[in-house]
C-alpha positions as CSV (number, residue, x, y, z in Angstrom):
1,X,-13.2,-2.0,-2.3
2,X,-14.9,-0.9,0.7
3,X,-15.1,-4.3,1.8
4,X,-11.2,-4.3,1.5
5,X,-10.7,-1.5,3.4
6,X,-13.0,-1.7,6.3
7,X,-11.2,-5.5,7.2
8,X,-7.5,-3.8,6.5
9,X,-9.1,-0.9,9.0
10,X,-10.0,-3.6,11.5
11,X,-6.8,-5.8,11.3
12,X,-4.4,-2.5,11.8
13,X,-7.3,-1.4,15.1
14,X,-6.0,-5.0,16.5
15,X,-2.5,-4.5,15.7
16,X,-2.8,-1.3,17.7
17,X,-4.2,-2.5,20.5
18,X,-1.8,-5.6,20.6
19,X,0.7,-3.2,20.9
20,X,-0.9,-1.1,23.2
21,X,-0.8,-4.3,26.0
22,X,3.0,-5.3,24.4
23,X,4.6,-2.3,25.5
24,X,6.9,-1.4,22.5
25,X,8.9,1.7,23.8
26,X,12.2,2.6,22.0
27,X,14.0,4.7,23.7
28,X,14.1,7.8,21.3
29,X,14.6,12.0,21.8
30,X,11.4,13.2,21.4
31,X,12.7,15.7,19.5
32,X,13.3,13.3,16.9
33,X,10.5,11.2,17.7
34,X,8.0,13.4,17.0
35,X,9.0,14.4,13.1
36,X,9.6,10.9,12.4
37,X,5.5,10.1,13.7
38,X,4.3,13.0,11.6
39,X,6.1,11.1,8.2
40,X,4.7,7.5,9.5
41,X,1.2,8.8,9.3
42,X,1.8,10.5,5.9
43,X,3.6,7.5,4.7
44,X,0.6,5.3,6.1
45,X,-2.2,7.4,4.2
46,X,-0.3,7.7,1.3
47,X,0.0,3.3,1.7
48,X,-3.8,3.0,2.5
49,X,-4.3,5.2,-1.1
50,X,-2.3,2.8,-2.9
51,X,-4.6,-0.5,-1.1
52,X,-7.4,1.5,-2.5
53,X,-6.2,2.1,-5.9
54,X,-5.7,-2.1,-6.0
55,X,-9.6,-2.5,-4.4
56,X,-10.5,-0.5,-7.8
57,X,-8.4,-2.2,-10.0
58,X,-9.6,-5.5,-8.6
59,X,-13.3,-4.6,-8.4
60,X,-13.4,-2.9,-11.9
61,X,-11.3,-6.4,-13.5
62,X,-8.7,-3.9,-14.4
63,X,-5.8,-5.8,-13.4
64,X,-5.5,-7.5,-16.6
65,X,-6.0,-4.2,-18.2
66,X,-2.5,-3.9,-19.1
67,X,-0.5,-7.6,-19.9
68,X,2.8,-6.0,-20.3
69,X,5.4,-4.6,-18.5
70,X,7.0,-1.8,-17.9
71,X,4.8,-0.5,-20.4
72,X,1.1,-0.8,-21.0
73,X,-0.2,-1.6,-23.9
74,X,2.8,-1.7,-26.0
75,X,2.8,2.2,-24.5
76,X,4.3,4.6,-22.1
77,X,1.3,6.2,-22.3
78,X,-1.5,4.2,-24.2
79,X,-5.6,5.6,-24.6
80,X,-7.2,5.8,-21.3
81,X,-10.0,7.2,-20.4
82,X,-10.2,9.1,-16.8
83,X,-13.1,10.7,-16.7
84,X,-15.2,7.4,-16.3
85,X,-12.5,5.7,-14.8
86,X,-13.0,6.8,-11.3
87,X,-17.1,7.1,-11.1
88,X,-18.0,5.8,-7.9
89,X,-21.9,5.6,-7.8
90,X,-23.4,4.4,-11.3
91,X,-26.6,4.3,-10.0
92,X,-29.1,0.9,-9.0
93,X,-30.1,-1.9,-10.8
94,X,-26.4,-2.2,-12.3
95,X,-25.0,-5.6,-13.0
96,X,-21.6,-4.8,-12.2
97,X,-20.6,-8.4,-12.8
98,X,-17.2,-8.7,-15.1
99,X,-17.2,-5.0,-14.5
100,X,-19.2,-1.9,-16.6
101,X,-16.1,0.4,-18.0
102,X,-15.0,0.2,-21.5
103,X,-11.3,-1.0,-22.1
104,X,-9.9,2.5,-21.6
105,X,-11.3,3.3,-18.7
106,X,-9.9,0.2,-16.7
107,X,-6.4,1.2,-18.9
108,X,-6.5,4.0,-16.9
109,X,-7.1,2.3,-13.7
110,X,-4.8,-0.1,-13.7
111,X,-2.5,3.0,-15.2
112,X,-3.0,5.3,-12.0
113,X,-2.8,2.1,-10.3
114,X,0.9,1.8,-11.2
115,X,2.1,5.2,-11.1
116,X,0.8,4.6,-7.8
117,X,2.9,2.1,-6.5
118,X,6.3,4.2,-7.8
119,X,4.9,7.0,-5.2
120,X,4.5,4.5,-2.5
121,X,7.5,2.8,-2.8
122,X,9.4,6.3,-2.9
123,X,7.9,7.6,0.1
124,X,7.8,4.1,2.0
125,X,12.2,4.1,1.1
126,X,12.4,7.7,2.1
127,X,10.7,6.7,5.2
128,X,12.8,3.5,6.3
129,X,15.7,5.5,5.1
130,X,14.4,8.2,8.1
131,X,14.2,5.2,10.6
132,X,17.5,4.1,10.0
133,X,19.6,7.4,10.1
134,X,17.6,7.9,13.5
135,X,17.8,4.8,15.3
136,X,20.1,3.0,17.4
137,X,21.6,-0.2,16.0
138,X,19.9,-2.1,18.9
139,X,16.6,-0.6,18.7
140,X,13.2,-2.5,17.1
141,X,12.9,0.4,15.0
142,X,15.6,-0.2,13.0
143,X,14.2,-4.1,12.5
144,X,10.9,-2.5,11.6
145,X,12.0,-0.2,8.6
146,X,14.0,-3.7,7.4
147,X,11.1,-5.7,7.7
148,X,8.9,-2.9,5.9
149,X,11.8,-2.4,3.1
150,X,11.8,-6.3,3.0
151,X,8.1,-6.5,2.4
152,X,7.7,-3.5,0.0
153,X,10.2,-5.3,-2.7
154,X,8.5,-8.2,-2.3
155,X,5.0,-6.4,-2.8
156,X,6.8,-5.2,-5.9
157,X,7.7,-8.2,-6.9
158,X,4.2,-9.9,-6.4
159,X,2.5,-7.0,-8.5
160,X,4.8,-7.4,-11.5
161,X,4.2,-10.7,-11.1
162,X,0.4,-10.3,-11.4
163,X,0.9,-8.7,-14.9
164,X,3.8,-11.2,-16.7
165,X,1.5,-14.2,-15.6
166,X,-1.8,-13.0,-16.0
167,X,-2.9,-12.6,-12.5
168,X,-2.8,-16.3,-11.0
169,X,-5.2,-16.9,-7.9
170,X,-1.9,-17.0,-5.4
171,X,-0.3,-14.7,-6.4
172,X,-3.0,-11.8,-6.2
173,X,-3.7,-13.4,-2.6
174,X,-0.6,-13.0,-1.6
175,X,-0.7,-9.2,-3.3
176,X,-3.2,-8.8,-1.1
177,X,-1.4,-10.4,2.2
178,X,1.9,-8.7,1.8
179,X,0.0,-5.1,1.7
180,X,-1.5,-5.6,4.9
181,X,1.4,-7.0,6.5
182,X,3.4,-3.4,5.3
183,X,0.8,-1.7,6.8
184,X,0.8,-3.2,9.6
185,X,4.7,-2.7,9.7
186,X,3.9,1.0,9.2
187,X,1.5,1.3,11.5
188,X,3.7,-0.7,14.7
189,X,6.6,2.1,13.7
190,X,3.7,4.5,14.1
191,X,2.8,3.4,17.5
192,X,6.5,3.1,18.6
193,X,7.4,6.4,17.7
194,X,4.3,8.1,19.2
195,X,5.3,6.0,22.3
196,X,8.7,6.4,21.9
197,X,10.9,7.0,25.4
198,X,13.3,9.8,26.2
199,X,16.8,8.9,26.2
């Protein structure tokens, strides 16, 4: 998981600083600007707590936790077990290969996991909803919250996936290519509006 997040961490640092020498400056009040910055970076932890929720999932072998869907296990709510679900130091000398929790545990994972992406994608349509009431027709950030609204349906779409055909090696790559690329789409509206020019 940590390995996930340090290179999504160091592919958004070079996404910055491409923008930084690109020069992306709507022009924007700053009075409107400056709200709209605040949500991207709410929006962008609450994104990053969702990639790490999926870095657990996958380095726990929860994803196939759960082979049904929209419920689990035959269940809106089926046994899980959270208290050794989220343990994040077991110790040395573990063999963590195929994974240490007991079936409930990783039920729960794969659970919070879920409940998870609802939260993201309702703050993530709330906030491309926000660009677009805000922005000029002509403006980039108006292209931006399409092009994140495009990619979080198919995100959704690539996680369900996952589940109905029991996690096949493209697809979960391309799980984990389409999260990046929303972040990244998060994080350019991020810079733009920080940026952002008075009108």
């Amino acid at each position: 998981m940590g390995h996930l997040l340090g290179g999504f961490t160091l592919f958004n640092l070079l996404v910055w600083q491409w923008l930084k020498t690109s020069r992306l400056q709507p022009s924007m009040s700053v009075s409107v600007a400056r709200p709209l910055f605040l949500l991207s970076l709410f929006v962008i932890v609450i994104l990053t707590g969702q990639i790490a929720l999926g870095g657990w999932v996958s380095s726990n072998y929860a994803a196939l936790a759960c082979v049904d869907f929209p419920k689990c296990q035959q269940s809106w709510w089926p046994p899980m077990d959270f208290k050794n679900a989220f343990i994040m130091w077991r110790g040395l000398g573990v063999d963590y290969e195929f994974g240490v929790l007991d079936h409930p545990a990783r039920v729960a994972i794969h659970y919070v996991h879920r409940v998870g992406a609802l939260v993201t994608a309702i703050a993530i349509l709330f906030y491309a909803s926000r660009l677009c009431k805000f922005s000029d027709a002509r403006q980039l950030l108006k292209k931006n919250a399409f092009i994140i609204t495009l990619l979080l349906f198919v995100q959704i779409g690539l996680g369900i996936s996952n589940i109905v055909f029991k996690l096949p090696l493209p697809v979960a790559v391309m799980h984990n290519a389409v999260a990046l690329l929303l972040l990244a789409s998060l994080v350019t509206s991020a810079y733009m509006l920080k940026y952002a020019r008075s009108n």
